[in-house]
mmCIF file of the C-alpha atoms, coordinates in Angstrom:
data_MODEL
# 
_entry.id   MODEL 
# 
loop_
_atom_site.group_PDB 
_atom_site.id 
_atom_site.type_symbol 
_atom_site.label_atom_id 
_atom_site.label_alt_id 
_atom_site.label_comp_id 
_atom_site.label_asym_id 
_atom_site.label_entity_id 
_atom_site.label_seq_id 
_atom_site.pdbx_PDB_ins_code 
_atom_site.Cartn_x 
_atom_site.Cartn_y 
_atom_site.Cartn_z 
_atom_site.occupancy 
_atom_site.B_iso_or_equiv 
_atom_site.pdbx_formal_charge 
_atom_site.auth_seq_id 
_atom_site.auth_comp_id 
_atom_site.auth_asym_id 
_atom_site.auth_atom_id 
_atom_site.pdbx_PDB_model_num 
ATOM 1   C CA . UNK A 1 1   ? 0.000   0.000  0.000   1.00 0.00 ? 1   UNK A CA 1 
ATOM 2   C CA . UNK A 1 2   ? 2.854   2.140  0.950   1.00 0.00 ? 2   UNK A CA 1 
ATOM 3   C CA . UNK A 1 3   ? 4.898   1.721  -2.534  1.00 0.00 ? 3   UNK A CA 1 
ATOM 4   C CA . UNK A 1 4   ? 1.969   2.764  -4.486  1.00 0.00 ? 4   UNK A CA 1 
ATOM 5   C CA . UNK A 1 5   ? 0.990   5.937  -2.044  1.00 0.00 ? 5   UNK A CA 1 
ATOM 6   C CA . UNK A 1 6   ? 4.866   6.619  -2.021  1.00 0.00 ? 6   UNK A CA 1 
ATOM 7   C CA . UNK A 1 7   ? 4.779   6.385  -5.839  1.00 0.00 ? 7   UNK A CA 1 
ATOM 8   C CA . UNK A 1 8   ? 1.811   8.746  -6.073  1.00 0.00 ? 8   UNK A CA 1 
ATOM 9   C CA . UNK A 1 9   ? 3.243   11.171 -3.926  1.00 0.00 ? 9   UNK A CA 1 
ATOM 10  C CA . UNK A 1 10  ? 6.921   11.164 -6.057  1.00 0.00 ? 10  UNK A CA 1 
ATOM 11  C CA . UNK A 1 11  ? 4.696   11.848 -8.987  1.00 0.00 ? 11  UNK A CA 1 
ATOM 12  C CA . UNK A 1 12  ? 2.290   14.183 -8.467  1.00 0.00 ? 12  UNK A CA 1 
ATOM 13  C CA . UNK A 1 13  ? 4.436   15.856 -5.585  1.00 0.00 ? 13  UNK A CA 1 
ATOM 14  C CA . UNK A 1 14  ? 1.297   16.074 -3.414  1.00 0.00 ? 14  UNK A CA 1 
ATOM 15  C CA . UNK A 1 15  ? -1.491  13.145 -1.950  1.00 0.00 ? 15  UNK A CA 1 
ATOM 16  C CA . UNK A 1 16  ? -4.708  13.911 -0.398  1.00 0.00 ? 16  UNK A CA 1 
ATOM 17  C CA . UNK A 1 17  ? -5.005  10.695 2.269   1.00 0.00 ? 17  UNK A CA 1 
ATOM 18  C CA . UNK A 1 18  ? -5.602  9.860  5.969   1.00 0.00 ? 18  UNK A CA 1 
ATOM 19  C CA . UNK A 1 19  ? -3.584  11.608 8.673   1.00 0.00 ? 19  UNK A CA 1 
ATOM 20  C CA . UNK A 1 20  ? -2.217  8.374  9.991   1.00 0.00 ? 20  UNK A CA 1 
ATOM 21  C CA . UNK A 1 21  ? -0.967  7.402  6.390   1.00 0.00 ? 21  UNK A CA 1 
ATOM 22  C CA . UNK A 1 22  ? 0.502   10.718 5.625   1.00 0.00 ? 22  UNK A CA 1 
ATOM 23  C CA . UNK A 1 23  ? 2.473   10.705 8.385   1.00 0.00 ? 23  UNK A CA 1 
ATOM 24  C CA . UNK A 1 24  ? 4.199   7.178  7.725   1.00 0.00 ? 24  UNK A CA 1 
ATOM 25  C CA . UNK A 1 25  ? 4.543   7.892  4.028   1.00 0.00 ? 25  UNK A CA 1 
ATOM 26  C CA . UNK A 1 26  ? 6.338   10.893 5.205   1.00 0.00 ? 26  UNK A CA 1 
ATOM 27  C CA . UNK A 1 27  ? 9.105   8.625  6.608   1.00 0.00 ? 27  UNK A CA 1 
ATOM 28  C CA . UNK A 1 28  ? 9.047   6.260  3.747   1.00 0.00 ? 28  UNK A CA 1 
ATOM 29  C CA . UNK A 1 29  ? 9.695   9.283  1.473   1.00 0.00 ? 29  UNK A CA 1 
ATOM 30  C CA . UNK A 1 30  ? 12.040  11.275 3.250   1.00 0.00 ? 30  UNK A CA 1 
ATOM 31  C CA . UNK A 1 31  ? 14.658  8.630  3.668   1.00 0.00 ? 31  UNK A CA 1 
ATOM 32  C CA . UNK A 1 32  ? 14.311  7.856  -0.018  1.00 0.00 ? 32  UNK A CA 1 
ATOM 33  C CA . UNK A 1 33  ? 15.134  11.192 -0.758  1.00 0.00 ? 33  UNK A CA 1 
ATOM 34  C CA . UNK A 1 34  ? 18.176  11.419 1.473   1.00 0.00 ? 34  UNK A CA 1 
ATOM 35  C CA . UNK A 1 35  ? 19.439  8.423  -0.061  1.00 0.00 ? 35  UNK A CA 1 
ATOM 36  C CA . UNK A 1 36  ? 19.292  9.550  -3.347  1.00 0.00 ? 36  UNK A CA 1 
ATOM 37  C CA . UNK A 1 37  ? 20.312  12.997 -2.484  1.00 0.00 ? 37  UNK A CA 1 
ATOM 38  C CA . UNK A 1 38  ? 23.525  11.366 -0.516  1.00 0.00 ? 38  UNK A CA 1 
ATOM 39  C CA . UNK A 1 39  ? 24.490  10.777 -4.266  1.00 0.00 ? 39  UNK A CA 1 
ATOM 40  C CA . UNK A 1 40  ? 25.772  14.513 -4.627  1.00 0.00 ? 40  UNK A CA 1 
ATOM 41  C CA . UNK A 1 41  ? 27.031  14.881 -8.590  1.00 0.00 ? 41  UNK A CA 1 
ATOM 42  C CA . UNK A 1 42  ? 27.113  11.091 -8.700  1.00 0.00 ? 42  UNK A CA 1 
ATOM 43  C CA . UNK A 1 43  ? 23.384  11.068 -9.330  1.00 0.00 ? 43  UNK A CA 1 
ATOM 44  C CA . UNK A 1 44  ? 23.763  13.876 -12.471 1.00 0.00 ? 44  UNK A CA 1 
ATOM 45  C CA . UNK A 1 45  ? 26.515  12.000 -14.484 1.00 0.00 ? 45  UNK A CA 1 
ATOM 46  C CA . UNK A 1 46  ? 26.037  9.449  -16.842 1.00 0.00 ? 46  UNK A CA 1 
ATOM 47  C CA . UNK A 1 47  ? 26.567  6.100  -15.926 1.00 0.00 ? 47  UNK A CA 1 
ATOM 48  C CA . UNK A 1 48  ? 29.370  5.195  -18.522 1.00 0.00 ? 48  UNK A CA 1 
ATOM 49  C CA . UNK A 1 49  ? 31.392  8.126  -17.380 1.00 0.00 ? 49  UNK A CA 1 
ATOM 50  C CA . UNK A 1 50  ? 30.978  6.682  -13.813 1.00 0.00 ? 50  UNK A CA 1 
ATOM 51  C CA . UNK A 1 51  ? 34.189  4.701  -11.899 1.00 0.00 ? 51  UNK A CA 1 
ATOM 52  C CA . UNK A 1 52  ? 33.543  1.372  -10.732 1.00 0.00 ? 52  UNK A CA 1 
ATOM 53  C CA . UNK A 1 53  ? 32.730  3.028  -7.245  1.00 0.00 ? 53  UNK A CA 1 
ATOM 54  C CA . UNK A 1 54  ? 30.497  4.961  -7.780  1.00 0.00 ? 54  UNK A CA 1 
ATOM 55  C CA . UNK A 1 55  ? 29.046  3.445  -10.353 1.00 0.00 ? 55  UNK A CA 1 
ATOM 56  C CA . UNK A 1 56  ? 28.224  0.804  -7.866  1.00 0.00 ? 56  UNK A CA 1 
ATOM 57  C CA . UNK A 1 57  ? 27.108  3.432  -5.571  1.00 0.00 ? 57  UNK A CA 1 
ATOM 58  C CA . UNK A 1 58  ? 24.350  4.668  -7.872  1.00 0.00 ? 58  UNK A CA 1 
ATOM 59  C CA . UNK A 1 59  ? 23.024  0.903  -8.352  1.00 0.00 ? 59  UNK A CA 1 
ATOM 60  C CA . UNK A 1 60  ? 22.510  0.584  -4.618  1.00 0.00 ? 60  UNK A CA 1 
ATOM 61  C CA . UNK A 1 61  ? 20.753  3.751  -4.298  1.00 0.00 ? 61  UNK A CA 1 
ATOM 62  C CA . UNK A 1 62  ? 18.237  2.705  -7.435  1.00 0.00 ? 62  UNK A CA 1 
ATOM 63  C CA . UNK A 1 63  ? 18.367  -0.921 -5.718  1.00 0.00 ? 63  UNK A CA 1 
ATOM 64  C CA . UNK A 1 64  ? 17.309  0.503  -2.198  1.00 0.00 ? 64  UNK A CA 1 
ATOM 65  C CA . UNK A 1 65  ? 14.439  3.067  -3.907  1.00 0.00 ? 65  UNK A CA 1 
ATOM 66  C CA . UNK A 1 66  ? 12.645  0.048  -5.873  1.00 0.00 ? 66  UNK A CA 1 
ATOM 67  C CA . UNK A 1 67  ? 12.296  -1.644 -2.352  1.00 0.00 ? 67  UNK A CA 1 
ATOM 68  C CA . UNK A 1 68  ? 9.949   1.634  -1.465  1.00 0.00 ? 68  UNK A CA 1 
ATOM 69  C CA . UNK A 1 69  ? 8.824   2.669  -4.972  1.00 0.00 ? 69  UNK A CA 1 
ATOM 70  C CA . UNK A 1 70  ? 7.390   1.234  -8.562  1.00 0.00 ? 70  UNK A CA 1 
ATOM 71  C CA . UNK A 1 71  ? 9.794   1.823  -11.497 1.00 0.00 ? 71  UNK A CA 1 
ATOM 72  C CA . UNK A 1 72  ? 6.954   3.341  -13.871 1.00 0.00 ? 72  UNK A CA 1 
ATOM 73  C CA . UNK A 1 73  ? 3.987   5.609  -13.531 1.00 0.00 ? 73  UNK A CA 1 
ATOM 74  C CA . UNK A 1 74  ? 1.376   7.244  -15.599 1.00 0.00 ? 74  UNK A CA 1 
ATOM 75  C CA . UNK A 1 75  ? 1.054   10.486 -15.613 1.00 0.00 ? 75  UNK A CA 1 
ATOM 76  C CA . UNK A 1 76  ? -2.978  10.859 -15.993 1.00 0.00 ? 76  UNK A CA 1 
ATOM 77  C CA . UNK A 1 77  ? -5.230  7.982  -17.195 1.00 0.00 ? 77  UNK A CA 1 
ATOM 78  C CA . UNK A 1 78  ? -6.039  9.717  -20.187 1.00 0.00 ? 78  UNK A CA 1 
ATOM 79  C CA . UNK A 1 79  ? -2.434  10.042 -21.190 1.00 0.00 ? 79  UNK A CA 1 
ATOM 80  C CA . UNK A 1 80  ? -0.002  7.645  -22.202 1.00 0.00 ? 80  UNK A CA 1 
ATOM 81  C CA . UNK A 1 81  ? 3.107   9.029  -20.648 1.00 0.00 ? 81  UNK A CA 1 
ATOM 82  C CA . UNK A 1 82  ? 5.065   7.017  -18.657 1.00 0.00 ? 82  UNK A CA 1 
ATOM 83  C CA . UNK A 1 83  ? 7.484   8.839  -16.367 1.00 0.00 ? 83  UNK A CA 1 
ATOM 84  C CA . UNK A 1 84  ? 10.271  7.086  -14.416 1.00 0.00 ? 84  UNK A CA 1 
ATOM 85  C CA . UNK A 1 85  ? 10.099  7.557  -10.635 1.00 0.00 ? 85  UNK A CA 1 
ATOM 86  C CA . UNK A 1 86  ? 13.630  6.410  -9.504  1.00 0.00 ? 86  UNK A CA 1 
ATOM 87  C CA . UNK A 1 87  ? 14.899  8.942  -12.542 1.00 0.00 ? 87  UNK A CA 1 
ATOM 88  C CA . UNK A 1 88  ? 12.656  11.523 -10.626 1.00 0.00 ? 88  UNK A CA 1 
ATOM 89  C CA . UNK A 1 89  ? 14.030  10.263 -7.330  1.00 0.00 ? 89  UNK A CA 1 
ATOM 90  C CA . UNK A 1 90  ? 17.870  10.820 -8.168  1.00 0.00 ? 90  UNK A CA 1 
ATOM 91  C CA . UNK A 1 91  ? 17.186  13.186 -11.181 1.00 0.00 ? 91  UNK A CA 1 
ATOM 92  C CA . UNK A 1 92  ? 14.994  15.398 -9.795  1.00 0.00 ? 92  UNK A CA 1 
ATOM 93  C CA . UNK A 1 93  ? 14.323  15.557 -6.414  1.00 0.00 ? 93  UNK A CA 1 
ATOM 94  C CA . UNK A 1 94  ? 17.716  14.859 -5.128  1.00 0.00 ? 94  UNK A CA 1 
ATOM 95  C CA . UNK A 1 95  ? 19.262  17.757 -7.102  1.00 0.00 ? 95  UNK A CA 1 
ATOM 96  C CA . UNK A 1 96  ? 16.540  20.609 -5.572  1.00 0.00 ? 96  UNK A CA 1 
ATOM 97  C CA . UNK A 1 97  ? 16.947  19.321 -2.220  1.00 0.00 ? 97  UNK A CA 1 
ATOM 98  C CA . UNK A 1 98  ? 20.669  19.562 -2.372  1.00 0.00 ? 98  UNK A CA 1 
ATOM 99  C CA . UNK A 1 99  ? 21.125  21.907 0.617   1.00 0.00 ? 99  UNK A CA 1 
ATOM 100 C CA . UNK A 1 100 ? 18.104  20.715 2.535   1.00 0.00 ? 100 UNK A CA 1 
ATOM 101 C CA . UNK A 1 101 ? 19.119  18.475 5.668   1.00 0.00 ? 101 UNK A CA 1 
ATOM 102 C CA . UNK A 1 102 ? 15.598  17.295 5.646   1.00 0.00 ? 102 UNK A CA 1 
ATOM 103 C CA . UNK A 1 103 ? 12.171  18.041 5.598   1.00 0.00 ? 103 UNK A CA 1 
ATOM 104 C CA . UNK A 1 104 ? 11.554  17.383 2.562   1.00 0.00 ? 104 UNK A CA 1 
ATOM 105 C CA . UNK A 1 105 ? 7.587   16.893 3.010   1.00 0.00 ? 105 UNK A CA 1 
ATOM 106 C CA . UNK A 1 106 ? 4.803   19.437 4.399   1.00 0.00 ? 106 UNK A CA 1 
ATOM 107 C CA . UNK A 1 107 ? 1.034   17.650 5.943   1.00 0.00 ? 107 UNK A CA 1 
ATOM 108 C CA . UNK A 1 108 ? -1.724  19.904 6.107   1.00 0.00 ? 108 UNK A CA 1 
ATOM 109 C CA . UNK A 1 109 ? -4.899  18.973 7.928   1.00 0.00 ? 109 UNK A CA 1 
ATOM 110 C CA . UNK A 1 110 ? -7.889  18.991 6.423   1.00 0.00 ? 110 UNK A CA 1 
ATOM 111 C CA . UNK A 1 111 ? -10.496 17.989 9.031   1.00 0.00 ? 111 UNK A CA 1 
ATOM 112 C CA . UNK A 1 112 ? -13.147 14.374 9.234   1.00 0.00 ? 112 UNK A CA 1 
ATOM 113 C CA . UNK A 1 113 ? -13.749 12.826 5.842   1.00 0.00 ? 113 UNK A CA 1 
ATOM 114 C CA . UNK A 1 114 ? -17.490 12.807 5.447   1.00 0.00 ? 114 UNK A CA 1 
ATOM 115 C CA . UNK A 1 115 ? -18.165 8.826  5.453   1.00 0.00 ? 115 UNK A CA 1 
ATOM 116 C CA . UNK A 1 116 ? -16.150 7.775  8.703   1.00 0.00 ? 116 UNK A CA 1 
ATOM 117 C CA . UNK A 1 117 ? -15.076 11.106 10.137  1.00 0.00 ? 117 UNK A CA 1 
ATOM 118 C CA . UNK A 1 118 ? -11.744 9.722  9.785   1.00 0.00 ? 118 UNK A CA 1 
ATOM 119 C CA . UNK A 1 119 ? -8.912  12.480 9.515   1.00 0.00 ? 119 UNK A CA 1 
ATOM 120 C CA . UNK A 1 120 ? -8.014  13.424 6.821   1.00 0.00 ? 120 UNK A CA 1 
ATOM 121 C CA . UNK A 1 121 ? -4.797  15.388 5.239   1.00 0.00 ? 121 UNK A CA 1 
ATOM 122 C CA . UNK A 1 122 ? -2.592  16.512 2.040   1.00 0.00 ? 122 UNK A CA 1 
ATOM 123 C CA . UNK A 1 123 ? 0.740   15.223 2.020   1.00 0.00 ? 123 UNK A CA 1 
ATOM 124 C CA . UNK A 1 124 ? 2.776   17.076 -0.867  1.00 0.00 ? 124 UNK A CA 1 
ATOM 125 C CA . UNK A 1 125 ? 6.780   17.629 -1.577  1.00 0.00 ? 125 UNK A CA 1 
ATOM 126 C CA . UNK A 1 126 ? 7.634   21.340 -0.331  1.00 0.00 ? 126 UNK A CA 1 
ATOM 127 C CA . UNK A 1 127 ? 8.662   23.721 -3.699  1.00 0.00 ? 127 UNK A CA 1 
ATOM 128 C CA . UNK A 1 128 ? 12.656  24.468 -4.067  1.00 0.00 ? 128 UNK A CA 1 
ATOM 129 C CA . UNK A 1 129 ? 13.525  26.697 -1.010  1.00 0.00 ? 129 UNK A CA 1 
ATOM 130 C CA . UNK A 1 130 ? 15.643  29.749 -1.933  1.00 0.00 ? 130 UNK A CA 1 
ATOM 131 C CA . UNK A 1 131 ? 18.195  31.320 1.069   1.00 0.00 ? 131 UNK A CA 1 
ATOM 132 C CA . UNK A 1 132 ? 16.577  34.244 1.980   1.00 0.00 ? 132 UNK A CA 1 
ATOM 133 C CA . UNK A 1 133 ? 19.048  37.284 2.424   1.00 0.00 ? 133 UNK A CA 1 
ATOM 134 C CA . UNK A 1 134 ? 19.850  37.496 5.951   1.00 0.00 ? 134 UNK A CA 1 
ATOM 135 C CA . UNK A 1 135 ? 19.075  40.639 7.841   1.00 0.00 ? 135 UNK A CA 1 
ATOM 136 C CA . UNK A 1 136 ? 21.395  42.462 9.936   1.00 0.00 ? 136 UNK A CA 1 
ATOM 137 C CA . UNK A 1 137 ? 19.946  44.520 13.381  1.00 0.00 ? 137 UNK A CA 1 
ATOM 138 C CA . UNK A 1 138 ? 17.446  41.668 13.539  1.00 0.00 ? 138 UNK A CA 1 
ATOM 139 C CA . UNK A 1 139 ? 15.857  39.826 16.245  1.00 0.00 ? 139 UNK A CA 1 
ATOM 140 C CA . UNK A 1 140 ? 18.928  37.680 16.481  1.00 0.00 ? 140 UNK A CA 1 
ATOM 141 C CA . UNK A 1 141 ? 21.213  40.973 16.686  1.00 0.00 ? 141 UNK A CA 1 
ATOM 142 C CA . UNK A 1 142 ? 19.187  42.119 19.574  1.00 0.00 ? 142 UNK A CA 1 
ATOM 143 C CA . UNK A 1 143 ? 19.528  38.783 21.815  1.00 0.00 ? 143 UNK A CA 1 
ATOM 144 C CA . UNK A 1 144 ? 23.217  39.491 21.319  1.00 0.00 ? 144 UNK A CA 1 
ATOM 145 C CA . UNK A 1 145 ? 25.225  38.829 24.043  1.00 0.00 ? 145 UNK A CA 1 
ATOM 146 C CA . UNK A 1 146 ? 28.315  41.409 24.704  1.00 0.00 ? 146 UNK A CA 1 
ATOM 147 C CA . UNK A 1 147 ? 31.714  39.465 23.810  1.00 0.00 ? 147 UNK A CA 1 
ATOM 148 C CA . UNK A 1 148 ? 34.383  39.417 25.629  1.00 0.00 ? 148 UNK A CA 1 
ATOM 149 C CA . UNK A 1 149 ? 37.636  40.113 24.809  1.00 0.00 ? 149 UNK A CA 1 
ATOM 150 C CA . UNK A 1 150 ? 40.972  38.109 26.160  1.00 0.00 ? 150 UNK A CA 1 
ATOM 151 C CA . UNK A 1 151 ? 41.596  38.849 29.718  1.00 0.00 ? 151 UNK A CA 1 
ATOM 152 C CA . UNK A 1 152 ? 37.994  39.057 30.863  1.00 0.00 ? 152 UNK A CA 1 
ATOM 153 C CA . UNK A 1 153 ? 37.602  41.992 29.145  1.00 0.00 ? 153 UNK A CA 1 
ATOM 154 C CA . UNK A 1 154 ? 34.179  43.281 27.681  1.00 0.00 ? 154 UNK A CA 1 
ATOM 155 C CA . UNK A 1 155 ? 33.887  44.602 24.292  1.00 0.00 ? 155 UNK A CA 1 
ATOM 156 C CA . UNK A 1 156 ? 33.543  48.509 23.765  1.00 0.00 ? 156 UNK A CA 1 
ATOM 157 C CA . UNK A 1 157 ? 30.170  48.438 23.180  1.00 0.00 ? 157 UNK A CA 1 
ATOM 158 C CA . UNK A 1 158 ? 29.238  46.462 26.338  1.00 0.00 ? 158 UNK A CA 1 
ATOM 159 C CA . UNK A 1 159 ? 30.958  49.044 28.504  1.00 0.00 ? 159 UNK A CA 1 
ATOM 160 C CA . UNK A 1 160 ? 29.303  52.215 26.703  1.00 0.00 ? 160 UNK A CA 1 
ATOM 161 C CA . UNK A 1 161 ? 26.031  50.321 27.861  1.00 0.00 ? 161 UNK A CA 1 
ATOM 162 C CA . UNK A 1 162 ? 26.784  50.387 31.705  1.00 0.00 ? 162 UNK A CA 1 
ATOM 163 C CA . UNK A 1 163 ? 28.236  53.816 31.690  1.00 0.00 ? 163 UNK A CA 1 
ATOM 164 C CA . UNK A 1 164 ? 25.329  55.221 32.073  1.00 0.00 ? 164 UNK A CA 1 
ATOM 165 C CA . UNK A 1 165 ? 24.426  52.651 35.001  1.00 0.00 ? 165 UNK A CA 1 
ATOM 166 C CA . UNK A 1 166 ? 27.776  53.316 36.862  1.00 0.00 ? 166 UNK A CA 1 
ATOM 167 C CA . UNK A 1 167 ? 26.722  57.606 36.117  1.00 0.00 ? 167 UNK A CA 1 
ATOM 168 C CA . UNK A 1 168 ? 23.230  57.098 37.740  1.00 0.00 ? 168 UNK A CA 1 
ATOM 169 C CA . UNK A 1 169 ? 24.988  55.321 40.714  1.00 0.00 ? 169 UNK A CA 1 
ATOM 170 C CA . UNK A 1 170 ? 27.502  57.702 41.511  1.00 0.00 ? 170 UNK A CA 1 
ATOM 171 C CA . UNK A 1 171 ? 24.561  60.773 41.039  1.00 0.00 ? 171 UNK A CA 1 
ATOM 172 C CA . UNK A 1 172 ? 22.348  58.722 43.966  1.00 0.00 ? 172 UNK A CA 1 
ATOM 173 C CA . UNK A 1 173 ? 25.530  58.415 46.034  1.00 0.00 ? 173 UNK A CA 1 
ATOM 174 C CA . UNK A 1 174 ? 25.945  62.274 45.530  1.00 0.00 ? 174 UNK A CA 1 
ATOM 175 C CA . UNK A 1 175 ? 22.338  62.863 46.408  1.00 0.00 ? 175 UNK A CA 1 
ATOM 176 C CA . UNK A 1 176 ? 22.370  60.826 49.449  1.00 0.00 ? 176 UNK A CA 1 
ATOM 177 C CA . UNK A 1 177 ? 25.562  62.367 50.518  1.00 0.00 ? 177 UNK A CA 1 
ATOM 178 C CA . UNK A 1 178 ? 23.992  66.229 49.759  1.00 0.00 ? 178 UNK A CA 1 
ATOM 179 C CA . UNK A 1 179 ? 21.000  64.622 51.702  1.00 0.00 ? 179 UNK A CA 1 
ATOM 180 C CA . UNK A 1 180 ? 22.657  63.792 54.653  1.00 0.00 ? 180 UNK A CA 1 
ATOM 181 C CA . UNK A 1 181 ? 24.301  67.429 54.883  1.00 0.00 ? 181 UNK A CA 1 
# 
């Protein structure tokens, strides 16, 4: 049941199914994904151009997805293309999910299915994530602690901030000093 929902999912890049099925599928799929994206440039070249090593590499990675996944799908019923789902494995999906440690899948809930009440959810392969630019000042920036320099020392910045506290001490002092006069 698994190979075909797995299949489904590698082809159409998103399954509407039960909750309890997405999330195993989601563990079936990931891990063939990391396999085949454990490949690296392996996966892109052709396998006559291949050493024996990796060559033999590649097999075991096709070897390990047909455990998990049919070799052929159709597209639609109405169509006659076939597509190759361990090409899309290693060709595809591998390749845009270079950089990605994991996570590879996103479930959304979708609520009771009408005939059982049984819940019910989409499954589908997340779109090619782009690095965002990161921002400087930000949220991160703020949590900051002060470094310290060698010898204990804190940074320049750090001591501008308790100059002020050391000022307002030394002004109470004075006033309880001009106080007690």
């Amino acid at each position: 049941m698994f190979r075909s929902l797995a299949g489904a999912l590698v082809l159409h890049e998103r399954v509407k199914t039960t909750d309890a099925k997405a999330k195993e599928l989601r563990r079936v799929v990931e891990r063939l994904i990391t396999k085949a994206r454990r490949l690296g440039d392996v996966a892109q070249t052709d396998g006559a151009d291949l050493d024996p090593v990796d060559r033999a590499r590649k097999l075991h990675v096709r070897r390990l997805l047909q455990k998990f996944l049919p070799r052929f799908a159709v597209e639609r019923e109405d169509s006659e293309e076939i597509v190759d789902l361990h090409d899309k494995v290693i060709g595809t999906l591998a390749p845009r999910y270079r950089d990605r440690p994991g996570g590879y899948t996103r479930t959304m809930k979708l609520g009771p299915r009408a005939g059982d009440g049984a819940p019910m959810a989409i499954i589908e392969l997340i779109p090619e994530a782009k690095p965002e630019p990161s921002k400087k000042g930000g949220k991160a920036a703020a949590k900051a602690e002060p470094k310290v320099e060698a010898k204990g020392k804190k940074a320049p910045a750090a001591k501008a901030k308790e100059e002020p506290k050391a000022a307002k001490k030394k002004a109470s002092k004075k006033k309880d000093e001009d106080d007690e006069d």
